[in-house]
Structure formats: structure tokens, C-alpha cells
C-alpha positions as a Markdown table, in Angstrom:
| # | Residue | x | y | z |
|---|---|---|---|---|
| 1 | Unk | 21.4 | -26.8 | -24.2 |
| 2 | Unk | 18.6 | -26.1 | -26.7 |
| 3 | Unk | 17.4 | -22.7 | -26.4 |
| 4 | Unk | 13.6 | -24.3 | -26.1 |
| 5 | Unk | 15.2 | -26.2 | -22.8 |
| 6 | Unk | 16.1 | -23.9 | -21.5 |
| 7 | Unk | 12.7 | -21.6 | -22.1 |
| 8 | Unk | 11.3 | -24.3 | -20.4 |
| 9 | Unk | 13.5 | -24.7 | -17.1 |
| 10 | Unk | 13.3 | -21.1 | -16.5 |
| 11 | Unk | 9.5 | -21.2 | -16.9 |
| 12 | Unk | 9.3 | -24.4 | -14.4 |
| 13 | Unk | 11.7 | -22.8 | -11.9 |
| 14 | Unk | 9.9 | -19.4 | -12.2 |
| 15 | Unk | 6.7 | -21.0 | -11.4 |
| 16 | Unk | 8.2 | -23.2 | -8.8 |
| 17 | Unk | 9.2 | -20.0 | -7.1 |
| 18 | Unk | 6.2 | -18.3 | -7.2 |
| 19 | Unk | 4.3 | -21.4 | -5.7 |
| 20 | Unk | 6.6 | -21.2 | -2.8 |
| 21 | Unk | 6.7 | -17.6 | -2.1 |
| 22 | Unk | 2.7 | -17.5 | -2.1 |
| 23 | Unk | 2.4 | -20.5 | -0.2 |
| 24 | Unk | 4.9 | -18.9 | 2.8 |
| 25 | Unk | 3.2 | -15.3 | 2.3 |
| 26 | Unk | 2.0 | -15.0 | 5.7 |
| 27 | Unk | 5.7 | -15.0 | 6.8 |
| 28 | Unk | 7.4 | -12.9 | 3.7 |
| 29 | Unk | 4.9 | -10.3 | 3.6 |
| 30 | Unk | 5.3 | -8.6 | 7.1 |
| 31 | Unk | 9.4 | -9.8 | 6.7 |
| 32 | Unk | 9.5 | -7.4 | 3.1 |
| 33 | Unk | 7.5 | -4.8 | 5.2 |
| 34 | Unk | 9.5 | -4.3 | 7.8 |
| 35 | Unk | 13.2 | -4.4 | 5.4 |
| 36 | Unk | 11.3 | -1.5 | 3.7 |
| 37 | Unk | 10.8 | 0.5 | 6.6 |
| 38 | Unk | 13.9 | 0.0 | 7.8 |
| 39 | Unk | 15.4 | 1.0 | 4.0 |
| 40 | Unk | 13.6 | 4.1 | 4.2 |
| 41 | Unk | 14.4 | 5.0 | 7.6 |
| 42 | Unk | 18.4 | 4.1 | 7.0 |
| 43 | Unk | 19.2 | 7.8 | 6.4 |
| 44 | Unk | 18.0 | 8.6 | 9.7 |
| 45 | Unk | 20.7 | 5.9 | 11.4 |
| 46 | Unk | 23.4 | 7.3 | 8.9 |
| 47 | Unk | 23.1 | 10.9 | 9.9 |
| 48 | Unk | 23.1 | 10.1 | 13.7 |
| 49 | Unk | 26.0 | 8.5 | 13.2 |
| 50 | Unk | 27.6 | 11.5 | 11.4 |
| 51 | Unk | 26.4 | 13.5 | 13.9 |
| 52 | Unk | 29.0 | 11.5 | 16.5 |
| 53 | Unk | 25.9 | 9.4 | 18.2 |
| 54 | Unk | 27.1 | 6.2 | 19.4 |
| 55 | Unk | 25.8 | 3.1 | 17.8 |
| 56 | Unk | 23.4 | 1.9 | 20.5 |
| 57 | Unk | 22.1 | 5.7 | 20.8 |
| 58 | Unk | 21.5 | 5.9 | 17.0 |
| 59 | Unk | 19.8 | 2.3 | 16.9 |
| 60 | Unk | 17.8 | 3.1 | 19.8 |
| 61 | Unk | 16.3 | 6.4 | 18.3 |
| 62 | Unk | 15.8 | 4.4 | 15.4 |
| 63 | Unk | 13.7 | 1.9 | 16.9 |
| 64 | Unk | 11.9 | 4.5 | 18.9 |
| 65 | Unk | 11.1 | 6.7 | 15.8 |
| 66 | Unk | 9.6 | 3.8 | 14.0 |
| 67 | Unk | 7.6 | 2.1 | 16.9 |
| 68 | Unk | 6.2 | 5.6 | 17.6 |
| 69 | Unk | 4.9 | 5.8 | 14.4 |
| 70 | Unk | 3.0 | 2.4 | 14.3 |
| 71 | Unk | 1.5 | 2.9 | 17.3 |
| 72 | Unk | -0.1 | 6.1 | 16.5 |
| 73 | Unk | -1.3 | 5.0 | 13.5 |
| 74 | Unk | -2.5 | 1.9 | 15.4 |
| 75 | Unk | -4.1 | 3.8 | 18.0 |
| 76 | Unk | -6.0 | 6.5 | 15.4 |
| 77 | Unk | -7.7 | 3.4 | 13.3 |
| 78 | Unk | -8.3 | 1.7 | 16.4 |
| 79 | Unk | -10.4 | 4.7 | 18.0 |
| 80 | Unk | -11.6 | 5.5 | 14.6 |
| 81 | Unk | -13.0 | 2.1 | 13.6 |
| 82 | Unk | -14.4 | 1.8 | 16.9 |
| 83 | Unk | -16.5 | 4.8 | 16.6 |
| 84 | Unk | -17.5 | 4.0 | 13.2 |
| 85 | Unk | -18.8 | 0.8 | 14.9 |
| 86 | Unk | -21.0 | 2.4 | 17.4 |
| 87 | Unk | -22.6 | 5.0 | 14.4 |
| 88 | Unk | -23.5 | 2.6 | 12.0 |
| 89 | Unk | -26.6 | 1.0 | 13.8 |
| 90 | Unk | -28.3 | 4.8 | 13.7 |
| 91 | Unk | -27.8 | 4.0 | 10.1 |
| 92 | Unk | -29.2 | 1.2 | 9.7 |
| 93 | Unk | -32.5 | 2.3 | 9.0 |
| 94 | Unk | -31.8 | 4.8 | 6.9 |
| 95 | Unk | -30.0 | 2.2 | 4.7 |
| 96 | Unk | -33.4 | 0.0 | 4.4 |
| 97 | Unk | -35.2 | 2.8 | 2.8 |
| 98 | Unk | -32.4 | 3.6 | 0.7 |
| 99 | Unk | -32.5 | -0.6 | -0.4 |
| 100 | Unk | -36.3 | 0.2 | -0.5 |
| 101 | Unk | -36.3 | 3.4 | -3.4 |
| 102 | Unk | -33.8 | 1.4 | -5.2 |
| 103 | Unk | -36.2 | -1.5 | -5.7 |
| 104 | Unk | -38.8 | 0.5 | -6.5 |
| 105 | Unk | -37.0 | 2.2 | -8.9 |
| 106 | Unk | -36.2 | -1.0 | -10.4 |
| 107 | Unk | -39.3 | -2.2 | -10.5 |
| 108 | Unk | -40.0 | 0.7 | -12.8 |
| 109 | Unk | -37.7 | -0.7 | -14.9 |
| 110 | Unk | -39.4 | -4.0 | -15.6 |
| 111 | Unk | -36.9 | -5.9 | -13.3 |
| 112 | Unk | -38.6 | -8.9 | -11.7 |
| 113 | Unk | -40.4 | -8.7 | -8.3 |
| 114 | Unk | -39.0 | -12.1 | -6.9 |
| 115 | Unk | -35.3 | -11.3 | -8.0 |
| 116 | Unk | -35.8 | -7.5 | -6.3 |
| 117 | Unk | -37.1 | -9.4 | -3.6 |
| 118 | Unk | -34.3 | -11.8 | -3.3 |
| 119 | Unk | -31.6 | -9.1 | -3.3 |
| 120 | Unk | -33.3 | -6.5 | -1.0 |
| 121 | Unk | -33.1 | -9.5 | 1.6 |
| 122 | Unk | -29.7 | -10.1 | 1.0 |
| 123 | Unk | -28.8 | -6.5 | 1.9 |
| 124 | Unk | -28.4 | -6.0 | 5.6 |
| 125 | Unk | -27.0 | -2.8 | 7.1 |
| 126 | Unk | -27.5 | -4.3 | 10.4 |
| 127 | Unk | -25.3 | -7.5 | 9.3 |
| 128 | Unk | -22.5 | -5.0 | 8.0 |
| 129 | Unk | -22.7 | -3.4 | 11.8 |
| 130 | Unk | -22.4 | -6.1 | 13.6 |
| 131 | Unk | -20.0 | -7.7 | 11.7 |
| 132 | Unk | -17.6 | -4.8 | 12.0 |
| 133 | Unk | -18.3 | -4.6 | 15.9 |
| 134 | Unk | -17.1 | -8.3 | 15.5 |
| 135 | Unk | -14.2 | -7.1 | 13.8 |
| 136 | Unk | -13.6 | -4.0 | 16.4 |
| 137 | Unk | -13.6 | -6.6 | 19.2 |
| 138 | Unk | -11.4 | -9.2 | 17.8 |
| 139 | Unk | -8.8 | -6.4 | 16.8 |
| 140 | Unk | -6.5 | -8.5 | 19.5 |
| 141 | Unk | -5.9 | -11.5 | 17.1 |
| 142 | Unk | -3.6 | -9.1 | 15.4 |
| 143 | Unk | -1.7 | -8.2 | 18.3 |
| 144 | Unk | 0.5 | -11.1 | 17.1 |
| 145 | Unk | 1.1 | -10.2 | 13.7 |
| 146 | Unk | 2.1 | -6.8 | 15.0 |
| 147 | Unk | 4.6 | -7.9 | 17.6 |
| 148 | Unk | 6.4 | -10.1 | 14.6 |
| 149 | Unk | 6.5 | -7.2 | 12.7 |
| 150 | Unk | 7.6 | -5.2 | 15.8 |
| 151 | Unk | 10.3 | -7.9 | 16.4 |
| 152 | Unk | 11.9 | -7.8 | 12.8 |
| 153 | Unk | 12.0 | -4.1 | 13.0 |
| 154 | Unk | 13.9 | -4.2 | 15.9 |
| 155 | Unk | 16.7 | -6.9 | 14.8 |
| 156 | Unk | 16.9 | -5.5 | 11.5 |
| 157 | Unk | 17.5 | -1.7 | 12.9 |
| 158 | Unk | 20.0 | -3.3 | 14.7 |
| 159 | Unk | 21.5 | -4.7 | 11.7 |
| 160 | Unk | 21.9 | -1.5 | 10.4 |
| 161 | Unk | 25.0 | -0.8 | 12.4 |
| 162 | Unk | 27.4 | -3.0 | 10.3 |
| 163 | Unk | 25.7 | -2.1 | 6.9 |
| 164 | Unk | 27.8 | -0.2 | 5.1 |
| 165 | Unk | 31.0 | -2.6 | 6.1 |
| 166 | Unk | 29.0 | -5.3 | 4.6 |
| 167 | Unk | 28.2 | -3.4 | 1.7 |
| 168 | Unk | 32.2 | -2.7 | 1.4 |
| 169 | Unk | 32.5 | -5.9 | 1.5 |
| 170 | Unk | 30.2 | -7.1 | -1.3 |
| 171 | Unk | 31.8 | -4.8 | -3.5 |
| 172 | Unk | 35.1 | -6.0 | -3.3 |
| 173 | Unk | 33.5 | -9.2 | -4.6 |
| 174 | Unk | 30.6 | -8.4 | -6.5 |
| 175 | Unk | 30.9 | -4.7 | -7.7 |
| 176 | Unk | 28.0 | -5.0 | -10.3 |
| 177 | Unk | 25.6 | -6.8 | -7.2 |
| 178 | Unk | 26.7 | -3.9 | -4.8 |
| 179 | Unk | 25.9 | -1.4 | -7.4 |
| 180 | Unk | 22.2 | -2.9 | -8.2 |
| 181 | Unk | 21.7 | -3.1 | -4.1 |
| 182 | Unk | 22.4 | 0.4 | -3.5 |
| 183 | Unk | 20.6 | 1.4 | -6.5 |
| 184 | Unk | 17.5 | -0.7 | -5.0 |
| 185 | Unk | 17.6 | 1.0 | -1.6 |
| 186 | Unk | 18.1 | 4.9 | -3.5 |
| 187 | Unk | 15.0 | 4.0 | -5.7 |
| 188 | Unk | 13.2 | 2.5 | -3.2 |
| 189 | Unk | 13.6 | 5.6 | -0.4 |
| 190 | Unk | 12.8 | 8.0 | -3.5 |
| 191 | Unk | 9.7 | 6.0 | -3.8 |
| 192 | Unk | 8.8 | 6.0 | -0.4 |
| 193 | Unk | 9.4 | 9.4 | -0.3 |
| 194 | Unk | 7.5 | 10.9 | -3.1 |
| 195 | Unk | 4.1 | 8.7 | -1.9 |
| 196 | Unk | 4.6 | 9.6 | 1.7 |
| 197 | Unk | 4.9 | 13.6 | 0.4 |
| 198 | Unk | 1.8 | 12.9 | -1.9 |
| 199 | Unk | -0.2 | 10.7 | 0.6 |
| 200 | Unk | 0.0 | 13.3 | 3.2 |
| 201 | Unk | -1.2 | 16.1 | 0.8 |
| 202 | Unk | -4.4 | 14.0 | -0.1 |
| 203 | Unk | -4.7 | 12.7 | 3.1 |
| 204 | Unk | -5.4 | 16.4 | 5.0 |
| 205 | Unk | -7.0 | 17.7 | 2.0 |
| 206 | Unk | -9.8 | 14.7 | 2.0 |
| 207 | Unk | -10.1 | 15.1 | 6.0 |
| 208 | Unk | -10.4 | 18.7 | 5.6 |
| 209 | Unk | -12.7 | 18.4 | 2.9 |
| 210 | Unk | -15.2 | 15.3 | 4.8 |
| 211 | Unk | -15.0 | 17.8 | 7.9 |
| 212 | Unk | -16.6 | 21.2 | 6.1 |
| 213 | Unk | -19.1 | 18.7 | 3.8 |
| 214 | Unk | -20.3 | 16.9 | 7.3 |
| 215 | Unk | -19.3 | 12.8 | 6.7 |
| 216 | Unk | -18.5 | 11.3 | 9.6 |
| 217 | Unk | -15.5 | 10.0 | 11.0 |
| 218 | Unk | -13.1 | 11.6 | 8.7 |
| 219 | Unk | -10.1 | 11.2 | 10.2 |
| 220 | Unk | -10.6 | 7.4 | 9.8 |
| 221 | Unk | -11.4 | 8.1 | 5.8 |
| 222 | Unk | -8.4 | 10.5 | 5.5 |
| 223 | Unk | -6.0 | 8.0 | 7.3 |
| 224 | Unk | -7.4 | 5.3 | 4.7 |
| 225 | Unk | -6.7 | 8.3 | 1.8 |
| 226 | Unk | -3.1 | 7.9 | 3.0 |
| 227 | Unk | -3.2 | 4.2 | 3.1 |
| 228 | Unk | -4.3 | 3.6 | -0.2 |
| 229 | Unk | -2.0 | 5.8 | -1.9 |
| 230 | Unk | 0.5 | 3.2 | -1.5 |
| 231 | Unk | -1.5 | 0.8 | -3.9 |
| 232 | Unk | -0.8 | 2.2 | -7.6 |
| 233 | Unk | -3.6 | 2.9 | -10.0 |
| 234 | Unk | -6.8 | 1.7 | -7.8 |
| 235 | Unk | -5.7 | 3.1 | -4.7 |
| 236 | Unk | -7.8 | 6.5 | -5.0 |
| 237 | Unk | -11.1 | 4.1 | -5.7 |
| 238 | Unk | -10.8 | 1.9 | -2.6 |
| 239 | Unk | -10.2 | 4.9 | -0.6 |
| 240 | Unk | -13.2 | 6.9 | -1.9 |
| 241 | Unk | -15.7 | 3.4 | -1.8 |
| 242 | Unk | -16.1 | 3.8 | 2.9 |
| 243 | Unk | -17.0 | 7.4 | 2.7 |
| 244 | Unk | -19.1 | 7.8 | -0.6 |
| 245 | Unk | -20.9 | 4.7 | 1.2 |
| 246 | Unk | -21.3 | 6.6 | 4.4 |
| 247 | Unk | -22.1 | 9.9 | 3.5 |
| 248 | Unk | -25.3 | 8.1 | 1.3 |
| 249 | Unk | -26.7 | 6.5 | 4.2 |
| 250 | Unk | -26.1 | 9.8 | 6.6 |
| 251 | Unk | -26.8 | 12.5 | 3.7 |
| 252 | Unk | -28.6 | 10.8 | 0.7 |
| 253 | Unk | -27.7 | 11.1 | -2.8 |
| 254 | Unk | -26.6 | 14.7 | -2.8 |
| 255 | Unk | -24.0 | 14.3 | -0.1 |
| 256 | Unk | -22.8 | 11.0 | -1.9 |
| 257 | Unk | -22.1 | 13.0 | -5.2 |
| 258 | Unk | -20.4 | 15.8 | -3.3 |
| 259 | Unk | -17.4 | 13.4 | -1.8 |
| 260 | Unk | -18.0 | 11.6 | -5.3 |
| 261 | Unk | -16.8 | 14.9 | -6.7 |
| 262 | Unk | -14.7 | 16.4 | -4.1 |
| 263 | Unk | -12.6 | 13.0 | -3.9 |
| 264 | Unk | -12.4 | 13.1 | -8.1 |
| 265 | Unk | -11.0 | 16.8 | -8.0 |
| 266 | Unk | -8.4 | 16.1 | -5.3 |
| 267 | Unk | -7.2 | 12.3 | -5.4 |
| 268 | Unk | -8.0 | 12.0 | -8.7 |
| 269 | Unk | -5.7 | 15.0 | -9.9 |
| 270 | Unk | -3.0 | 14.5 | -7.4 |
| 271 | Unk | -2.7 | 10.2 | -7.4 |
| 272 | Unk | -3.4 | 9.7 | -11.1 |
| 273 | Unk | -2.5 | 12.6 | -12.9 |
| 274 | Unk | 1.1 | 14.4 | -11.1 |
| 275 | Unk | 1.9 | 11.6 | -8.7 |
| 276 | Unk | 2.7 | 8.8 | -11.3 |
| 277 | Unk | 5.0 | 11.3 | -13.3 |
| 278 | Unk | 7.4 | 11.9 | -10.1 |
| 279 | Unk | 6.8 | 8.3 | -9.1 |
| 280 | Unk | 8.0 | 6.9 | -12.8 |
| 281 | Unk | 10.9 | 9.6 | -12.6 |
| 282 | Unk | 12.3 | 8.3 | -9.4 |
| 283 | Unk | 11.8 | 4.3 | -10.0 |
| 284 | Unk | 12.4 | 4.0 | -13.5 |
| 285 | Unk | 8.8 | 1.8 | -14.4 |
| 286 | Unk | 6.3 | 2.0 | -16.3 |
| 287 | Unk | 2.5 | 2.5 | -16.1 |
| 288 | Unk | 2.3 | -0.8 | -17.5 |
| 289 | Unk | 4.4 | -2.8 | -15.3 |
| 290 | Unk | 3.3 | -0.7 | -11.8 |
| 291 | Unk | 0.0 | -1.8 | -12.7 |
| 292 | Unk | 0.7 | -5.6 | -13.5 |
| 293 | Unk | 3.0 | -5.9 | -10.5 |
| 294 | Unk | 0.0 | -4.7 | -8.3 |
| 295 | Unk | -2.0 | -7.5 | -9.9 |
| 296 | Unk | 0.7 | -10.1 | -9.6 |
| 297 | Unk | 2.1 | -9.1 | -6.0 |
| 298 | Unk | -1.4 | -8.8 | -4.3 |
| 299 | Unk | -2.3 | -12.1 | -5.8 |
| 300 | Unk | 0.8 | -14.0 | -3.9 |
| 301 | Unk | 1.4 | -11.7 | -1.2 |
| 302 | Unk | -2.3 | -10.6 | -0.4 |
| 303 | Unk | -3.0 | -6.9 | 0.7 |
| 304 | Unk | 0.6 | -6.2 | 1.8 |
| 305 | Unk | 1.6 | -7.1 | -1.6 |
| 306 | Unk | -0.6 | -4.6 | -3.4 |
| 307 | Unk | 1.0 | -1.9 | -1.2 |
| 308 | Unk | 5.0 | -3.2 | -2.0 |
| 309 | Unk | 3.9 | -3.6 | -5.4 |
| 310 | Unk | 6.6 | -0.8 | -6.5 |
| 311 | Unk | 9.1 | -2.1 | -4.0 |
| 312 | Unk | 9.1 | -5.5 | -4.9 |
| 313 | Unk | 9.2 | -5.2 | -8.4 |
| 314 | Unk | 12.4 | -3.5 | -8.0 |
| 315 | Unk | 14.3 | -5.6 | -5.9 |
| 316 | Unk | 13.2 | -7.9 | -8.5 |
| 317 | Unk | 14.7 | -6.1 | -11.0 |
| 318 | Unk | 17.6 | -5.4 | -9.0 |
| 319 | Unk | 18.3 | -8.5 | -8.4 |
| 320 | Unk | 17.9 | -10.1 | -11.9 |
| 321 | Unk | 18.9 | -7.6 | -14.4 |
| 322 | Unk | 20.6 | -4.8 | -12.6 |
| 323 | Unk | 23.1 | -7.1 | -11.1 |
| 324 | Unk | 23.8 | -9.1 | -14.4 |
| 325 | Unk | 25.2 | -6.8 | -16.9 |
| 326 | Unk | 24.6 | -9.3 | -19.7 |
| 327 | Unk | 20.7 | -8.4 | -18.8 |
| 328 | Unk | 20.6 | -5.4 | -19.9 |
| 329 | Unk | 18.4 | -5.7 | -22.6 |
| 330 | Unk | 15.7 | -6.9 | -20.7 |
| 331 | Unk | 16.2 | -3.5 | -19.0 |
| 332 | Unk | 14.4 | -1.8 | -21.7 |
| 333 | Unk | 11.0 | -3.9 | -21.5 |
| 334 | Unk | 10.7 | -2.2 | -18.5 |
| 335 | Unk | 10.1 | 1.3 | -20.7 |
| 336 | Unk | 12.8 | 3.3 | -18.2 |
| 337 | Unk | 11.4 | 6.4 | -17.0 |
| 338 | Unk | 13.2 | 9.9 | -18.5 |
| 339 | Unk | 15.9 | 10.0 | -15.9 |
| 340 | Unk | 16.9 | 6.5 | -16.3 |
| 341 | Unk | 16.8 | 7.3 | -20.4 |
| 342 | Unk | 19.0 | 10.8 | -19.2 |
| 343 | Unk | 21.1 | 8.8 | -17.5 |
| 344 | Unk | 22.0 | 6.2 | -20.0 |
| 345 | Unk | 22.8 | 9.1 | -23.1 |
């Protein structure tokens, strides 16, 4: 076929495919979620069972291990969130005066009274507090959302058992396929790994830091910290946004610029300056791509998408390059990172 038909099918099909998967998002995100837990945690079921655990025993600590995790998580944002709900009315007024010097100050300015006017209005702190007690009390819509994920944890843990006969199996067939698919799960747990160890460092440090300067409910801002350092590139901004915003309305400007500045020192060095060397070591992308695959992934998968961005983008590289050797050209678009480039001299 014509090389320009054939530009044009794979176009069509790729956008074919991208139509479907956003349009079934609300089904593939949480599904992707939990086969990357259950990827990282693999090593965990593969060292119980050298360890002469049965195979129920080692599925059921599994299972345990990982459910015990969501739920404390669950059960710290919940408690968090909720007192963050009950503070913000005692800030409400302070927030109005804030809104208040700001127009005043713009009025210096030479901005116009009537479009002053018309934003001050719009600017409610009490409408951001009761919206998020709305949100507090409602947390139970997602209890069903949580028990699908809970569910798919749970069958794919126990999937894990016959794994690595599977995996025999495919590469009896497909040697090149098995080879990509391991490779997947290796960079993806290395991934995991290294964000984990790096979202935990920034994670105490920010908690420790919001508890000596005074903002409240840090625990809530460092668990976010950790959050957020799953999402590549903009992750340290949309954790520093909540508690720069809190600490103006319960300290003023001063207290804003000291998390502005604590939070620069300490995310900014360790998410944007050491964590994307390891990160680009252990994957093998680029700065370029990790950011564009946050862009694309969190526009067809929503939130969950920006924070598999990395893990997506491999499988999808695993699964159409890695796996064809004829692909490897394409390979080298992807600007391999040093130990990819080691590996190949």
C-alpha cells in the first residue's frame, strides 16, 4: 500500500483509539490503577513464596498489605479535610479584608471601580466553605468507586499466583513480547519506587516545616505533597497552591511568602531538580515526553491519568516498540535516558 495510506490508517485508527479509551475512562482509569499497584507490590507475593508461604497465605498478606494502606490514607484525608472544613468559616472574614486591600490597591492602579466591584463580589470565602463541607459530607458517593477499585485489587492479587507460568508461557511464543512485558513491570516498580522514596522525603519535610511555621492542618498539606509528586513537572505547584492559600488568610502576606519559600527550597530542589535525574535513569524518558504524556493522559484519563502519566507511557511503549524489534528506531525519539544509552553500547 502507498506509504501516505498507510500514514493515514494509522492516524484514523490512533484517533479511533483514543476516542474510545477517553470515552470508557471512568472504567480504565481505576482498572490501570489498581494493575499498577498490584505491579509494584509483585515483589512482595514473590518473596513470600520463596520464603515457603503457601499460595493463599501469600495472596492474603498481599491483599491485606494493600487494603491497609488505602484505608489509612483514606482515613487521614478524610479526618483532615473534615477539619479543614470546620476552620475555614473563622476565615472567612479575614479573607473579605484581604479581597478588600486588594481592590484598594487596585484602585490605586487606575483599575475601574465597577470591574473591582464586580470581581470582589464574585469572591466568596464563605461559598468556598460551604462548598467544601458539601464536599466533606458527600465523601460517601465515592465509597463506590473505592470498592471497584478494592474489588480489582483483590482479583488481580489473586492472579498473581499463576503469573510467572503465564509469563513462561508467552515466552515460549512470543520471546520479544515477554521480554518488553517484564521490562514494563522492572521499569515501572523502579519508578514507583524512586517517587514513593522521594514523595515521602518531601512529604515529612513540608509537614515538618507547616508545623514549626504555624499553617494549619499540615498533615492534610503534606499528604497532598506526597500525592502530587506522582504528577511530573507541575506536581510541586498544585501541592504548594492549598497551603500558600491558607496560611494568607490565617497569617497574611508574610506567612504566605514563608511556605512560598520554604516549599521552593524543599520541593522545588528535591521534585524538579534530583528527582527527574533518578526518575529518567530508571524509565528511560525524557523531560519532553514525561511532560507531554502528563498533558495527553490527564486529558483522556482525567486526574488518575496525570498521576499514571509515567506508567502509561511505558506500557505504551512496551507494547508498541519494545515488543516489535523492527521499531526500534522509533526507540530513540524517546531520547533514552543514560542507562538505557549504557546499555545499548
Amino acid at each position: 500500500m502507498p506509504r501516505a495510506v498507510v500514514l493515514l490508517v494509522g492516524a484514523a485508527s490512533v484517533v479511533v483509539a483514543v476516542a474510545g479509551t477517553k470515552a470508557i475512562a471512568w472504567l480504565l482509569a481505576p482498572a490501570l490503577l489498581a494493575l499498577v499497584i498490584v505491579i509494584a507490590i509483585a515483589p512482595v507475593h514473590r518473596w513470600l513464596r520463596a520464603h515457603r508461604f503457601p499460595g493463599w497465605a501469600a495472596t492474603v498478606v498481599l491483599v491485606l498489605l494493600v487494603y491497609g494502606v488505602l484505608v489509612i490514607l483514606g482515613l487521614i484525608l478524610v479526618v483532615s479535610v473534615a477539619r479543614l472544613a470546620t476552620l475555614l468559616p473563622q476565615y472567612a472574614s479575614r479573607f473579605d479584608g484581604i479581597v478588600n486591600d486588594v481592590t484598594a490597591a487596585l484602585a490605586r492602579f487606575g483599575v475601574g471601580q465597577g470591574q473591582i466591584g464586580d470581581v470582589a463580589h464574585s469572591v466568596d470565602f464563605g461559598k468556598l466553605a460551604t462548598y467544601l463541607g458539601s464536599v466533606v459530607s458527600s465523601l460517601t458517593s465515592v465509597v463506590s468507586s473505592l470498592v471497584f477499585l478494592l474489588a480489582l485489587l483483590l482479583f488481580l492479587s489473586v492472579e498473581t499466583n499463576g503469573f510467572d507460568e503465564r509469563m513462561t508461557a508467552i515466552s515460549a511464543e512470543r520471546p520479544n513480547a515477554a521480554a518488553a512485558l517484564g521490562e514494563f513491570a522492572g521499569k515501572t516498580r523502579r519508578y514507583l519506587a524512586v517517587t514513593t522514596v522521594f514523595g515521602l522525603i518531601v512529604a515529612v519535610l513540608d509537614t515538618i516545616a507547616l508545623l514549626i511555621i504555624g499553617v494549619p492542618v499540615a498533615l492534610l498539606w503534606g499528604l497532598l505533597s506526597f500525592a502530587t509528586n506522582y504528577i511530573p513537572n507541575i506536581g510541586f505547584v498544585l501541592g504548594l497552591i492549598p497551603p500558600a492559600l491558607l496560611a494568607l488568610v490565617s497569617g497574611g502576606w508574610q506567612l504566605m511568602l514563608i511556605v512560598i519559600v520554604v516549599y521552593c527550597v524543599l520541593n522545588l530542589v528535591v521534585q524538579s531538580l534530583i528527582q527527574p535525574y533518578f526518575i529518567g535513569d530508571a524509565v528511560g524518558l525524557s523531560a519532553v515526553i514525561t511532560f507531554l504524556a502528563l498533558l495527553f493522559w490527564a486529558w483522556v484519563l482525567g486526574p488518575l491519568g496525570a498521576i499514571l502519566a509515567v506508567p502509561l507511557t511505558i506500557l505504551v511503549r512496551t507494547a508498541l516498540i519494545d515488543a516489535d524489534p523492527r521499531a526500534g528506531w522509533v526507540a530513540t525519539l524517546f531520547n533514552l535516558s543514560s542507562s538505557d544509552k549504557r546499555r545499548k553500547r
